[in-house]
N, C-alpha and C positions, 0 to 999 in steps of 0.2 A: 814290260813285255819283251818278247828276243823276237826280233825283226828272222824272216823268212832267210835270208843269210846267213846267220849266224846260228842256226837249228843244224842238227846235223846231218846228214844225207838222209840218212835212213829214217829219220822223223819226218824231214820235210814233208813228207805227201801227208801226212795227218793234217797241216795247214792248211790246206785246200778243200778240205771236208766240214760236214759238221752233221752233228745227231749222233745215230750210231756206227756211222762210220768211223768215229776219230781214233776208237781203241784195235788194236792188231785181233782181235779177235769176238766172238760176237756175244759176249755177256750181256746183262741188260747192265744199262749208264744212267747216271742221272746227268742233266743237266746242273752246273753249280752258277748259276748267272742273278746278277744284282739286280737287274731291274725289272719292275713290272710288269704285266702281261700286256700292257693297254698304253696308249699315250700318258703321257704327266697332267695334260691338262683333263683327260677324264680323272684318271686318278684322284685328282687334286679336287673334281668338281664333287668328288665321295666324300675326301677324307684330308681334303685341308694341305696347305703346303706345307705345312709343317709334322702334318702326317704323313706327305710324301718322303720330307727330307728324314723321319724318323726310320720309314719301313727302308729307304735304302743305305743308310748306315748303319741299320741292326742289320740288311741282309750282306753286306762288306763285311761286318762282324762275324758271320758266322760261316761265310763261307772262307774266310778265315780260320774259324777255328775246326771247319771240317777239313781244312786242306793240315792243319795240325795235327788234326788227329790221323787222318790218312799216313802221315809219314813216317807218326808213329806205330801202329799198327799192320800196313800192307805189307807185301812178302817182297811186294815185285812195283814199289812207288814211281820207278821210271814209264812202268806198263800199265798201270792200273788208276793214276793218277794224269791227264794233262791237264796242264797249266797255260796251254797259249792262247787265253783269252776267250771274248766270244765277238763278232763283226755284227751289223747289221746295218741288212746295205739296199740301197734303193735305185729306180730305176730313173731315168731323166725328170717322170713326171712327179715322183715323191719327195724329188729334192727340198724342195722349199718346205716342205712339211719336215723330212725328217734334222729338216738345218736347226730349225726350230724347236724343233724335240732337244738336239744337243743343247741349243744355246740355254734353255732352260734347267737341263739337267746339271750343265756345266755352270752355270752362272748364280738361277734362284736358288738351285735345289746344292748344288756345293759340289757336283761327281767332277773336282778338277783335275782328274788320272783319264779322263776320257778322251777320247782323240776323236778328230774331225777327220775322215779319211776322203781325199778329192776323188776324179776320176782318173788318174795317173795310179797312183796307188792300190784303190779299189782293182780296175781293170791289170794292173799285172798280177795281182792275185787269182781272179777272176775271169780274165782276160776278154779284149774288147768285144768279141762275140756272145755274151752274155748279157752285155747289154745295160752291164750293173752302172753306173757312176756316181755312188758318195758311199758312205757308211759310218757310221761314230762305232769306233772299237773301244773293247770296256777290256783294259789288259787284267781284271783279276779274276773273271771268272774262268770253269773251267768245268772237267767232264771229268767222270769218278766211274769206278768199275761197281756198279753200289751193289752187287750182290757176297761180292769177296769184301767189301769194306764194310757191311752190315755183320757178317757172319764173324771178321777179324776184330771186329771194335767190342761185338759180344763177347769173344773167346775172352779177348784181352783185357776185359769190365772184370769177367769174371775169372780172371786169373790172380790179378789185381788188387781188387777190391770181394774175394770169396765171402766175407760175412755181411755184405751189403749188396750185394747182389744173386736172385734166383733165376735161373734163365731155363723156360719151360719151351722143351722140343716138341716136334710131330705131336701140336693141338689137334682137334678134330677139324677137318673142314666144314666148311658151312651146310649145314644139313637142307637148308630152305629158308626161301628169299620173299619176301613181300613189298610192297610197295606200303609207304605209310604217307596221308595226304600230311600237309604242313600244319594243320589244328591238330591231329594226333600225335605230332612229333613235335608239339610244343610251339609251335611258330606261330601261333596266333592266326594262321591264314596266310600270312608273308610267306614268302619265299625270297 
């Protein structure tokens, strides 16, 4: 990751942001972030730790090879592309929960690029009226301009690759919407 210093003037305010604010202008973004929606230990209580440790090195995998393709592809990869991580940070009383979360992801589950951020750290990003003190920063995720990077990966598929690829424009939209319970849509009743 490039520490808050060393970004340069004119980026620096994108660091202090996150969502849709982080690109200079208001496209729709996706998030490109590795880890799960939920704690490790729900996670794990689904889908095994070694389901854990699989979903989050297939998701370093790929968003990997989305930030490869981006580079190759976008017009304007300094704008349409960052790369300064993602924070996620807590307040005095989620510390010991979210310390916990790291030492598991760092330790059982193997995310050893993960950082443990104090409240010296946290708060000058933050700063101390927010209230924030800890956060584990994940330096590889990152925010993508995904409606120019949808559109440039297609052009570029099909520039490419022309007799392995058809790319069909202006489908019809969706004519009408119904609700289908979970035994008609196969689910057994599950949900």
């Amino acid at each position: 990751h490039t520490p808050a210093r060393d970004v340069p003037a004119g980026e620096r305010e994108f660091l202090f942001r996150s969502g849709t604010a982080v690109l200079p202008h208001t496209r729709p973004i996706k998030m490109m972030v590795r880890v799960y929606p939920c704690s490790s230990r729900e996670f794990m209580s689904h889908h095994g730790e070694e389901g854990a440790r699989c979903y989050l090195e297939l998701a370093r995998r790929g968003i990997e090879i989305q930030k490869r393709l981006a580079r190759l592809v976008l017009p304007d990869v300094s704008a349409q592309l960052r790369e300064h991580g993602s924070l996620y940070v807590g307040y005095a009383e989620d510390e010991v929960e979210l310390r916990a979360e790291y030492d598991v992801l760092r330790g059982r589950l193997g995310c050893s690029e993960i950082e443990w951020w104090g409240r010296e750290r946290v708060q000058a990003m933050h700063g101390v009226g927010s209230g924030l003190v800890c956060g584990v920063f994940f330096p590889g995720d990152a925010v993508i301009d995904s409606e120019t990077y949808a559109r440039c990966l297609a052009e570029w598929t099909s520039r490419e690759h022309s007799d392995q690829v058809r790319v069909f424009q202006h489908v019809p939209d969706v004519v009408s919407m119904r609700e289908v319970s979970p035994q008609d849509a196969g689910g057994g009743g599950q949900r």
